[in-house]
DOMAR-339443 format. One record per residue: residue number from 1; x, y, z of N, C-alpha, C in turn. Coordinates in Angstrom, 2 decimals, decimal comma. Each point is the difference from the previous one (the first is absolute). Layout:
N
REC    nr       nc1       nc2       nc3      cac1      cac2      cac3       cc1       cc2       cc3
REC   NUM         X         Y         Z         X         Y         Z         X         Y         Z
...
end
This chain:
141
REC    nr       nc1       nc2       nc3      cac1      cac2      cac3       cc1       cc2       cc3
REC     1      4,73    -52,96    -61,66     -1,28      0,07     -0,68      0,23      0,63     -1,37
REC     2     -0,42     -0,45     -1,06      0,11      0,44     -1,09     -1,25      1,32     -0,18
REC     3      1,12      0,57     -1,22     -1,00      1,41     -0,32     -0,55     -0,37     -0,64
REC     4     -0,45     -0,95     -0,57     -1,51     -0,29     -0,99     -1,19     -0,38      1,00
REC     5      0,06     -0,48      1,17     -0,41     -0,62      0,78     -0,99      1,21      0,61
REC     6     -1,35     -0,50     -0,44     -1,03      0,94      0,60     -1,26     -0,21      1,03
REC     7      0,29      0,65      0,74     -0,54      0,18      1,23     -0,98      0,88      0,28
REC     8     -0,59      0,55     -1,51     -1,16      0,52      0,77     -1,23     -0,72      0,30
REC     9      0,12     -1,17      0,01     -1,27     -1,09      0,74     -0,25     -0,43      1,51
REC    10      1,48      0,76      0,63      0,08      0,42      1,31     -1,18      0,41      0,78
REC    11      0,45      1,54     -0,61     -1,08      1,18      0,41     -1,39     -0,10     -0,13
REC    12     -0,60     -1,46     -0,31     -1,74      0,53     -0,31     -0,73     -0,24      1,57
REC    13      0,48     -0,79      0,40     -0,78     -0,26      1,99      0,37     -0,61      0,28
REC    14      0,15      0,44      1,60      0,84     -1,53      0,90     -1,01     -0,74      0,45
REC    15     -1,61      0,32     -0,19     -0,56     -1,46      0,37      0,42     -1,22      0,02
REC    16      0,76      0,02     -1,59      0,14     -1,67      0,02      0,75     -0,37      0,98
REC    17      0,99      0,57      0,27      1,08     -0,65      0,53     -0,14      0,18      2,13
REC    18     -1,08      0,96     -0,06     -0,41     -0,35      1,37     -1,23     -0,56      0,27
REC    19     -0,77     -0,33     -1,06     -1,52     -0,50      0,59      0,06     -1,84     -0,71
REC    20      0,89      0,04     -0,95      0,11     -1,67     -0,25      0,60     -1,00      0,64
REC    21      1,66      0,10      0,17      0,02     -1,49      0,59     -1,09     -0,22      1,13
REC    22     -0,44      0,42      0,98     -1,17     -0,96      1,02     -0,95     -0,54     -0,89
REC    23     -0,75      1,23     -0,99     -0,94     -0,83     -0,80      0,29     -1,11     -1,09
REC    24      1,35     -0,01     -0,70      0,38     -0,93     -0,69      0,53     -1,72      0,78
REC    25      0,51      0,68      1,61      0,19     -0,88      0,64     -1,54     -1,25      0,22
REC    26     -0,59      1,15      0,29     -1,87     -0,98      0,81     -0,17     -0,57     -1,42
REC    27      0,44      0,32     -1,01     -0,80     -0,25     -1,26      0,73     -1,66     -0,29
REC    28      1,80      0,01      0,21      0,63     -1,15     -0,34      0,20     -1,25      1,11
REC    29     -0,58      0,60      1,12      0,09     -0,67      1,51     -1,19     -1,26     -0,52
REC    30      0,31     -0,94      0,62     -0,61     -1,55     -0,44     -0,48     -0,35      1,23
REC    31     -0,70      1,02      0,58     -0,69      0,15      1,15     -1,01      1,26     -0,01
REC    32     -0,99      0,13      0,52     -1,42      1,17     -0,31      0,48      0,76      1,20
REC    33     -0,04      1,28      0,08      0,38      0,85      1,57      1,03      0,98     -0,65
REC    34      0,52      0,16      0,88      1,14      0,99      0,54      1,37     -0,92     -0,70
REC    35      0,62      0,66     -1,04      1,14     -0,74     -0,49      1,10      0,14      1,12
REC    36      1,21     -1,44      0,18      0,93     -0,03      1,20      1,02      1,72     -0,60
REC    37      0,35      0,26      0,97      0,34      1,02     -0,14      1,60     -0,19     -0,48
REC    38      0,68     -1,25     -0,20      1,14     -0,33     -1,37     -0,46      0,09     -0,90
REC    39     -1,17      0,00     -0,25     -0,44     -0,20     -1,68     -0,12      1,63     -0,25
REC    40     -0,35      1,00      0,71     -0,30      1,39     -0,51      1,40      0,44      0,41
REC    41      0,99     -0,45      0,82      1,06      0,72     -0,49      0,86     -0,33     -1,30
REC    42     -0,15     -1,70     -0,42      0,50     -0,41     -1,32     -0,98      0,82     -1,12
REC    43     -0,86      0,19      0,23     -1,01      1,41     -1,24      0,64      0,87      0,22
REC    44      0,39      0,68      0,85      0,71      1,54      0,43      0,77     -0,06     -0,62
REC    45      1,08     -1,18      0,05      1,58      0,28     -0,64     -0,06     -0,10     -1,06
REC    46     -0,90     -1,27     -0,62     -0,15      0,01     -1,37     -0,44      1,44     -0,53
REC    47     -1,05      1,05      0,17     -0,43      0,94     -0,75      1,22      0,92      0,76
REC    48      0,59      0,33      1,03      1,22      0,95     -0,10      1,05     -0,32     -0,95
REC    49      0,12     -1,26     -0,23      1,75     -0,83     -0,89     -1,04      1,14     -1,40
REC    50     -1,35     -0,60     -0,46     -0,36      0,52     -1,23      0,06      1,78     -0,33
REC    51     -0,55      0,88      1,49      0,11      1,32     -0,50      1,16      0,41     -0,14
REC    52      1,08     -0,72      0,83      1,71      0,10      0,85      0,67      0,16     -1,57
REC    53      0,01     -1,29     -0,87      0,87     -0,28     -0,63     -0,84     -0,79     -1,26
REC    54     -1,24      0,13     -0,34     -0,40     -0,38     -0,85     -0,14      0,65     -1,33
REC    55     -1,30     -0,10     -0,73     -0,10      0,38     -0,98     -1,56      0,21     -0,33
REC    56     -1,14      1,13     -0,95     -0,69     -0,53      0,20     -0,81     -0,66     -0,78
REC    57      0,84     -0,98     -0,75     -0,56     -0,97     -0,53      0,04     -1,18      0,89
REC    58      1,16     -0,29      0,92     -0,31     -0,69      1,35     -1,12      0,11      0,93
REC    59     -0,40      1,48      0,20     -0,57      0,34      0,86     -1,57     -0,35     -0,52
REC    60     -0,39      0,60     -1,28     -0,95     -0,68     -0,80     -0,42     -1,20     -0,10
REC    61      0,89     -0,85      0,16      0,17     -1,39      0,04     -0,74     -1,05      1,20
REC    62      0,66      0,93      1,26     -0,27      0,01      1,23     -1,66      0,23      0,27
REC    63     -0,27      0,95     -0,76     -1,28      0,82      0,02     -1,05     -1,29     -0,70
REC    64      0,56     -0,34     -0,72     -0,91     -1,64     -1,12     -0,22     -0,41      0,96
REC    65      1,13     -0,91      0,78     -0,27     -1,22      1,23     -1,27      0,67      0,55
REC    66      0,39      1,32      0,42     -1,34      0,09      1,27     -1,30     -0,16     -0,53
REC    67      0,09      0,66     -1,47     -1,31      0,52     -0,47     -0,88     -1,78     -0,17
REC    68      0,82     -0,87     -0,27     -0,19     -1,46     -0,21     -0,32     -0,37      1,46
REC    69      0,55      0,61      1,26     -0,25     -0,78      1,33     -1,60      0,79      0,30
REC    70     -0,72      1,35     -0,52     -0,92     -0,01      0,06     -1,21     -0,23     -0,89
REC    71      0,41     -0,28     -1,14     -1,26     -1,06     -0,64      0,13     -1,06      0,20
REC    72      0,83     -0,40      0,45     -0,04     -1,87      1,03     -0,71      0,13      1,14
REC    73     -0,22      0,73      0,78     -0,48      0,40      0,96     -1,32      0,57      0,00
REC    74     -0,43      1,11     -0,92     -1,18     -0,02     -0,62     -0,71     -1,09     -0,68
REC    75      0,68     -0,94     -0,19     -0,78     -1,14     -1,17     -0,05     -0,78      1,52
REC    76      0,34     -0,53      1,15     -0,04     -0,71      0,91     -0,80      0,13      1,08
REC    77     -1,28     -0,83      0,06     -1,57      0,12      0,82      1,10     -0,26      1,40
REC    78     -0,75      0,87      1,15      0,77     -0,13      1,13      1,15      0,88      0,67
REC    79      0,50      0,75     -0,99      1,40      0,44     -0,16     -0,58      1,67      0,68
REC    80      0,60      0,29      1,63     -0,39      1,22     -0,01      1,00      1,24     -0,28
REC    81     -1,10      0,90     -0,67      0,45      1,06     -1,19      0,88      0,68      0,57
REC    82      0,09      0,62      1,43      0,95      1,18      0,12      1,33     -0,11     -0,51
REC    83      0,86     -0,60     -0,17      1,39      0,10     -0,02      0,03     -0,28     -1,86
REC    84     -1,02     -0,30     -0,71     -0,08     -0,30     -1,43     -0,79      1,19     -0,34
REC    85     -0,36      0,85      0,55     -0,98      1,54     -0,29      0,94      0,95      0,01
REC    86      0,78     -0,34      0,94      1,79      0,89      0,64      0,36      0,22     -1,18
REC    87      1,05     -1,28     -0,25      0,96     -0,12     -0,64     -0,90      0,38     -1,88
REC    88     -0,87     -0,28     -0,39     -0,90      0,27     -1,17     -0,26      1,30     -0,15
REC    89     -0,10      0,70      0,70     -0,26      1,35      0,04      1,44      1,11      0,00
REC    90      0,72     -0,64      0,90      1,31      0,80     -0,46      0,94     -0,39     -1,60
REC    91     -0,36     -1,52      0,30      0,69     -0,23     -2,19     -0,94      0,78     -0,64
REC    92     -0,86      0,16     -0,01     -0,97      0,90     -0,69      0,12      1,06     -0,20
REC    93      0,17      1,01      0,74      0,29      1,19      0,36      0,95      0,27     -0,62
REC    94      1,29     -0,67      0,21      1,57     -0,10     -0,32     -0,21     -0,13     -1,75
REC    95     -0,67     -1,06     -0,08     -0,34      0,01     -1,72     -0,52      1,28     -1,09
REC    96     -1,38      0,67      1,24     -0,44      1,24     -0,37      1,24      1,26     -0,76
REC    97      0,93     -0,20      1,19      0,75      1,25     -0,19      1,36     -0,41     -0,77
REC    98     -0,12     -0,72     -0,70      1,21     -0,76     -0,83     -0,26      0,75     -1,52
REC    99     -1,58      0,89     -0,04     -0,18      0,69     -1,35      1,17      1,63      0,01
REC   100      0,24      0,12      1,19      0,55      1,17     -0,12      1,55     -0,17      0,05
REC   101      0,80     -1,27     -0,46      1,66     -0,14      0,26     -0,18     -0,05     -1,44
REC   102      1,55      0,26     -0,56     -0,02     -0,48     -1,17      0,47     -1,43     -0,67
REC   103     -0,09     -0,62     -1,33     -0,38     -1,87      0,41     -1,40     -0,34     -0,15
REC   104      0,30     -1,11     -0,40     -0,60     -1,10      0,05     -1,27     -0,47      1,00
REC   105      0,48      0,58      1,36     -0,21     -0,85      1,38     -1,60     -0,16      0,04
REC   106     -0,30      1,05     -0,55     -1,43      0,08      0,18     -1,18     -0,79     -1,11
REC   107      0,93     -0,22     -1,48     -1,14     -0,69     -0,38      0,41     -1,46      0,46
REC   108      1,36     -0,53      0,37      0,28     -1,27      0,45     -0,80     -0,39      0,72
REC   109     -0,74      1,19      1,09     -0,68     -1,18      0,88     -1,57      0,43     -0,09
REC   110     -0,17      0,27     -1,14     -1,34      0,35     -0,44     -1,07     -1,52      0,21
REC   111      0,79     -1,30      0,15     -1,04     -1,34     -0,07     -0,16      0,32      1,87
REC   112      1,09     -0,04      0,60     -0,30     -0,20      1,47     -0,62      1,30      0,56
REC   113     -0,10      1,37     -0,54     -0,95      0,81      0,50     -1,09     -0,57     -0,25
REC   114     -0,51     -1,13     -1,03     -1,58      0,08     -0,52     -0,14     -1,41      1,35
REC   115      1,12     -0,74     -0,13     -0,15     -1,23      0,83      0,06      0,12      1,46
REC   116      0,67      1,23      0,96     -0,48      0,52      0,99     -1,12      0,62      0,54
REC   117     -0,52      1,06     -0,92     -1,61      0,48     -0,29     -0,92     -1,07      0,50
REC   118     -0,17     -1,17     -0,84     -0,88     -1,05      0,12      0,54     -0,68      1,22
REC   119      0,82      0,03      0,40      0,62     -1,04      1,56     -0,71      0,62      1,20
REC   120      0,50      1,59     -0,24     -0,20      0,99      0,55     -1,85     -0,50      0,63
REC   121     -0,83      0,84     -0,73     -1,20     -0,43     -0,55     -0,49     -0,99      1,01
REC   122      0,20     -1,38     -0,48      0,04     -1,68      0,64      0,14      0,49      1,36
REC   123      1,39      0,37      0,32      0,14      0,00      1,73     -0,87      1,23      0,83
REC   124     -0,62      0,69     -0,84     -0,68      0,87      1,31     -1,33      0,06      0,10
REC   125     -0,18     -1,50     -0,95     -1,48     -0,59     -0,12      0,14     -1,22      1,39
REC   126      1,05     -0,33      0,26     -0,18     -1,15      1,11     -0,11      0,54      1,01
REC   127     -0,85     -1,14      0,78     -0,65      0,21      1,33      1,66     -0,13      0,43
REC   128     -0,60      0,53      1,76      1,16      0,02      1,14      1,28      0,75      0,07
REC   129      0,34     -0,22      1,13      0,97      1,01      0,40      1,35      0,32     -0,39
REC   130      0,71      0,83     -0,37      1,25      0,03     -0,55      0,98      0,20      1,23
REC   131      1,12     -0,60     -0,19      1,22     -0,64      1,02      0,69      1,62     -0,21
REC   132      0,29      0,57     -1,09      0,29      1,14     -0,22     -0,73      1,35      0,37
REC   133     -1,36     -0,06      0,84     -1,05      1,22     -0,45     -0,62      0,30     -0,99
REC   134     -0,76      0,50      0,26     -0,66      1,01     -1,30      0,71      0,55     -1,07
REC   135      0,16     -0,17     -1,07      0,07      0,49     -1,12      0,57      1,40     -0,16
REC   136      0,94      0,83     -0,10      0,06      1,35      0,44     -0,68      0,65     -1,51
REC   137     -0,22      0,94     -0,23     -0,24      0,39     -1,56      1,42      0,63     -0,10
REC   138      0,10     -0,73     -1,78      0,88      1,07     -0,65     -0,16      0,95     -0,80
REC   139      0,82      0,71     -0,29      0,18      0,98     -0,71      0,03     -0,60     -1,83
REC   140     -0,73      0,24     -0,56     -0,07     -0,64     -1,47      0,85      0,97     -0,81
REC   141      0,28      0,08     -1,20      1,43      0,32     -0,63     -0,72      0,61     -1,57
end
């Protein structure tokens, strides 16, 4: 590992990396329900390979896809919210606390905090039940 190589984007919460792949899984599954449970361990490995040995402009990167799998999901009549409320709420969060590293990171994702907000928003206006539960509250930043 190189000594330029910085890692303090580690340390801000392990939400992501334990509350996403299932929700990123239900989100990319081409089926409504409970994602097959290969697909949330191929999310698992993918976001361990990223905290393992990535970078976090990778990891950032990673963080786009999702933030894109829940305004697809918010923009989609039918589509139930829990696992797109999940996964929206922890990029969010994760985005929140990107003001206190030093970098860039935080005004980079200054469009997808405003574009999660509004997803956000959308999904906890729809009727019916979430596959995920209730909504937990977070902690705002």
């Amino acid at each position: 590992m190189s000594a330029r190589r910085s890692l303090v984007w580690l340390g801000l919460t392990p939400e992501p990396e334990q509350e996403l792949p299932a929700a990123v899984a239900a989100l990319r599954s081409p089926a409504p329900g409970r994602p097959p449970s290969a697909l949330v361990a191929l999310e698992r490995h993918r976001v361990e390979r990223l905290v393992l040995r990535g970078t976090q402009r990778g990891w950032l990167r990673y963080l786009r896809e999702v933030t894109d799998l829940v305004v697809d999901a918010a923009g989609s009549p039918g589509t139930d919210p829990g696992a797109a409320l999940l996964a929206g709420e922890v990029v969010l969060d994760h985005h929140r606390m990107l003001i206190g590293l030093p970098g860039a990171g935080y005004e980079r994702t200054a469009t997808q905090r405003r574009d999660l907000e509004r997803a956000l928003a959308r999904l906890r206006s729809h009727p019916g039940p979430a596959l995920f539960g209730p909504s937990k509250p977070r902690s705002t930043v």
